[in-house]
Backbone as numpy.savetxt, mean C-alpha at the origin, in Angstrom:
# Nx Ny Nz CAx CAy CAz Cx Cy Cz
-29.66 11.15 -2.62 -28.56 10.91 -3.52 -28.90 9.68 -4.36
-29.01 9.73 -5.66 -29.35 8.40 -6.05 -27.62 7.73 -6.67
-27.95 6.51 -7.73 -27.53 5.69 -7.58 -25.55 6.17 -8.23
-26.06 7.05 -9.28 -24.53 7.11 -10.08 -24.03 8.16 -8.96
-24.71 9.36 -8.23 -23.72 10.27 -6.97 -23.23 9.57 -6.17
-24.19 8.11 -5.91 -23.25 7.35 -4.86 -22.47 6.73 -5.25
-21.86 6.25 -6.66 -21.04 5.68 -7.18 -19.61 6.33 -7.30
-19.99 7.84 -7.80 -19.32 8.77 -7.77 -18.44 9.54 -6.64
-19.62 9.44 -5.49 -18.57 9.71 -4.72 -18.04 8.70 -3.84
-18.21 7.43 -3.58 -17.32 6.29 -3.40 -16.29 6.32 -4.45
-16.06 6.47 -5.66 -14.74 6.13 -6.15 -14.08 7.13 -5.75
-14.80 9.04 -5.84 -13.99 9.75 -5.41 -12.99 9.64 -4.01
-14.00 9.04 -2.66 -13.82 8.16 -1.73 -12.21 7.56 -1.55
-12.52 6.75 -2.52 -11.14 5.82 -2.95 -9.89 6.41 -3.17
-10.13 7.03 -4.22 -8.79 7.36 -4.49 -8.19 8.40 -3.33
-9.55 9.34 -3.15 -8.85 10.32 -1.78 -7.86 9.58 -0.92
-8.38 7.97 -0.38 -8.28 7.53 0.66 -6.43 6.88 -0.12
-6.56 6.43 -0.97 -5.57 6.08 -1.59 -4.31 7.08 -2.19
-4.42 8.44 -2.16 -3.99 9.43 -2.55 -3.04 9.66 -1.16
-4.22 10.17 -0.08 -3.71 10.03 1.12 -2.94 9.39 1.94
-3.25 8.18 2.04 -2.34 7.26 2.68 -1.32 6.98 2.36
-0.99 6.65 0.73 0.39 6.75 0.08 1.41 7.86 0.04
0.71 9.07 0.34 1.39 10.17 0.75 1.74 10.28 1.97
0.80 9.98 2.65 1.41 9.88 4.39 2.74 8.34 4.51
2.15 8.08 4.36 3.41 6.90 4.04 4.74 6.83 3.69
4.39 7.81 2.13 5.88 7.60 1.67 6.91 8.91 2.10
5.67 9.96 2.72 6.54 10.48 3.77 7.02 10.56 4.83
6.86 9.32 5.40 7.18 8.93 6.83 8.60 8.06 6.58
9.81 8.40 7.17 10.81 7.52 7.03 11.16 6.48 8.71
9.91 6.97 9.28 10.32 6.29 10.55 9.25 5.40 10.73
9.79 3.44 10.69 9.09 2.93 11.36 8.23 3.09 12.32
8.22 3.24 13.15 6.92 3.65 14.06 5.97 4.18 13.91
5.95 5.30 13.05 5.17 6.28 12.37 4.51 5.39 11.49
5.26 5.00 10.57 4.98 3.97 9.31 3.98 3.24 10.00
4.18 2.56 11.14 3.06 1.67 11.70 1.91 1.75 12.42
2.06 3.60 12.93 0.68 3.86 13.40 -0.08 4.21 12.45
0.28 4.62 11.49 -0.88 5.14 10.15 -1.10 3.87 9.64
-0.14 2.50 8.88 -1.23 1.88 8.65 -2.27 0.67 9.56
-1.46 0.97 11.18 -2.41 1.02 11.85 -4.33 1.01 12.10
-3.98 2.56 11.95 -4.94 3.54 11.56 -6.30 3.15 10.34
-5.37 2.70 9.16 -6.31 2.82 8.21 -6.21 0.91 7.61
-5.51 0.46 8.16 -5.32 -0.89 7.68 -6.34 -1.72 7.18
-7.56 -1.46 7.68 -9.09 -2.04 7.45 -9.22 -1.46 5.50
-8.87 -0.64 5.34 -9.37 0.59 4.43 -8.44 0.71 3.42
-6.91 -0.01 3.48 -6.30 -0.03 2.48 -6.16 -1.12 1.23
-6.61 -0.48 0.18 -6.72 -1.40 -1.01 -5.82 -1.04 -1.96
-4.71 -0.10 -1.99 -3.78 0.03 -2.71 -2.96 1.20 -2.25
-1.39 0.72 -2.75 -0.41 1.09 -1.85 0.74 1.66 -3.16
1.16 3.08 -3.09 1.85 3.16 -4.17 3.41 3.51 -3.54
4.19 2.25 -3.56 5.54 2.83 -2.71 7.00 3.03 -3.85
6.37 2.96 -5.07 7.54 3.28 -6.21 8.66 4.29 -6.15
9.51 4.32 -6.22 10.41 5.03 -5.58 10.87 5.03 -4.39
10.44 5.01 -3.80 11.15 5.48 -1.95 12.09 4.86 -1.98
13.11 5.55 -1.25 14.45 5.11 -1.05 14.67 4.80 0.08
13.89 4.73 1.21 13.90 4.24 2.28 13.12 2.87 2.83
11.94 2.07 1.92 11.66 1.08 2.00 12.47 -0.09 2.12
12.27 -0.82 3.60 12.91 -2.25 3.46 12.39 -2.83 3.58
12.54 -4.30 4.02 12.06 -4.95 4.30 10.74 -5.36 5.52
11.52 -4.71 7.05 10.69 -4.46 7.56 9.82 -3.76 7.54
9.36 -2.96 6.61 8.29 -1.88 6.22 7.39 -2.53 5.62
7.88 -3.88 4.74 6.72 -4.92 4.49 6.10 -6.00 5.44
6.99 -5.92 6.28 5.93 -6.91 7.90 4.92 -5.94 8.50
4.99 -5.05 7.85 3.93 -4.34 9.00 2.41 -4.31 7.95
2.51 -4.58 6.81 1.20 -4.31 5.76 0.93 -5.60 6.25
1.23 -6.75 7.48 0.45 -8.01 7.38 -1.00 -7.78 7.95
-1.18 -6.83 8.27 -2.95 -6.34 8.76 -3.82 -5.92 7.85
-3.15 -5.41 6.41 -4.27 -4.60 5.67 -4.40 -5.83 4.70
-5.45 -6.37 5.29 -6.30 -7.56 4.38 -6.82 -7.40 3.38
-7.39 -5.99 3.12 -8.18 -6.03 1.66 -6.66 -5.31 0.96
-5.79 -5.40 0.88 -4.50 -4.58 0.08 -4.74 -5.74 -1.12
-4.88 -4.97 -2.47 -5.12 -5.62 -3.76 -4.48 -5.29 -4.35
-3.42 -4.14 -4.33 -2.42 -3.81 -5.75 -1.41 -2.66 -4.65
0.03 -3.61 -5.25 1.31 -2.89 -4.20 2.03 -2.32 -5.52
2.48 -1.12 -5.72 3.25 -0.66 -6.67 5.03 -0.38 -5.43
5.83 -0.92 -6.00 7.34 -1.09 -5.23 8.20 -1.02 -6.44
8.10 -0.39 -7.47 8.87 -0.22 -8.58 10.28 1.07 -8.19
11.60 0.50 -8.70 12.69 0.96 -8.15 12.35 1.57 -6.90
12.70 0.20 -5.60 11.98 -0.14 -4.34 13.96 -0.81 -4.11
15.15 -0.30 -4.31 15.87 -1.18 -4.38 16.55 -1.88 -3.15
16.00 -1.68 -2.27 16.71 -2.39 -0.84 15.91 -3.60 -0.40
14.71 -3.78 -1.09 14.09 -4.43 -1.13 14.45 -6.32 -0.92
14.24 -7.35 -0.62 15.33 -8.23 -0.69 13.95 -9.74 -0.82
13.98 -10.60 -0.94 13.19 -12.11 -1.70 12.47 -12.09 -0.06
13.37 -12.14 1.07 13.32 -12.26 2.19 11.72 -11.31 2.87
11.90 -10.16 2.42 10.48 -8.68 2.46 9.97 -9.17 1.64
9.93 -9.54 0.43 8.72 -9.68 -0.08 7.85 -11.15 0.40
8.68 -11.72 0.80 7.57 -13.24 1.48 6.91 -12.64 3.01
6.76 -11.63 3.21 5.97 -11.07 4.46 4.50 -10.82 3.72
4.87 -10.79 2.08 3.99 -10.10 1.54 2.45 -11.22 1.09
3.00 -12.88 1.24 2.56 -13.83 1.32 1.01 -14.15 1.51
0.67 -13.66 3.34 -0.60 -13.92 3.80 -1.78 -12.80 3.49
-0.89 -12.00 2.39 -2.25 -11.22 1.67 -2.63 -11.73 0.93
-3.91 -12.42 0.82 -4.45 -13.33 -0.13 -5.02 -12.24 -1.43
-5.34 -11.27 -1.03 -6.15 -10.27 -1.67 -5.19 -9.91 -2.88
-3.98 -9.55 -2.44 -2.53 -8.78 -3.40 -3.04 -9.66 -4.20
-2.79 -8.70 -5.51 -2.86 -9.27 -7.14 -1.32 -9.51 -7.35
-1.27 -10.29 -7.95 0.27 -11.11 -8.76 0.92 -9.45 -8.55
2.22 -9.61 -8.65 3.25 -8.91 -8.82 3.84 -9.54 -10.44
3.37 -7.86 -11.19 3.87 -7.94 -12.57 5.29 -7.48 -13.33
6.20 -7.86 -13.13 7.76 -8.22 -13.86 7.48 -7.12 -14.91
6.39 -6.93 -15.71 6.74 -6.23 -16.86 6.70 -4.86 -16.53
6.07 -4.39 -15.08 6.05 -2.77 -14.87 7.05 -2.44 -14.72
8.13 -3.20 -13.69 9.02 -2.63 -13.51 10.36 -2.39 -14.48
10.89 -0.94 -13.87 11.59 -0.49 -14.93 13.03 -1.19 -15.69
């Protein structure tokens, strides 16, 4: 395999992995569940798309304190959400700024 198939299929890689997990996720409404998958993949998560869900709280953000490489959280109309959940979100050094202008 040379150099651009391996490029190619690492990004394909990615997004699978990112496709996936955000789907398993945002169909899980039960804590526990919520916490064995990102459990599971916590090493491996670099982006998290939870826009919409109507079941995200707060405690659903103490549990992402393991996925260290997490670089971009989408939580757009996220509304139960509270100042309190998002400072769990703190000791990810990795998370990129949270941008004011996406949301709706």
């Amino acid at each position: 395999m040379n150099f651009a198939q391996q490029c190619q299929l690492n990004i394909l890689k990615n997004y699978l992995e990112f496709t996936v997990v955000s789907a398993l996720l945002n169909q899980t409404s039960q804590l526990t569940e919520f916490e064995k998958i990102l459990k599971f993949f916590s090493n491996e998560i670099e982006t998290l798309n939870f826009s919409e869900n109507t079941y995200l709280i707060d405690a659903y953000l103490l549990t992402l304190k393991n996925c260290k490489n997490l670089k971009v959280l989408h939580l757009q109309e996220c509304h139960d959400l509270t100042d309190a959940g998002l400072a769990h979100l703190t000791p990810l050094v990795a998370l990129q700024p949270f941008r004011s202008d996406l949301v709706r």
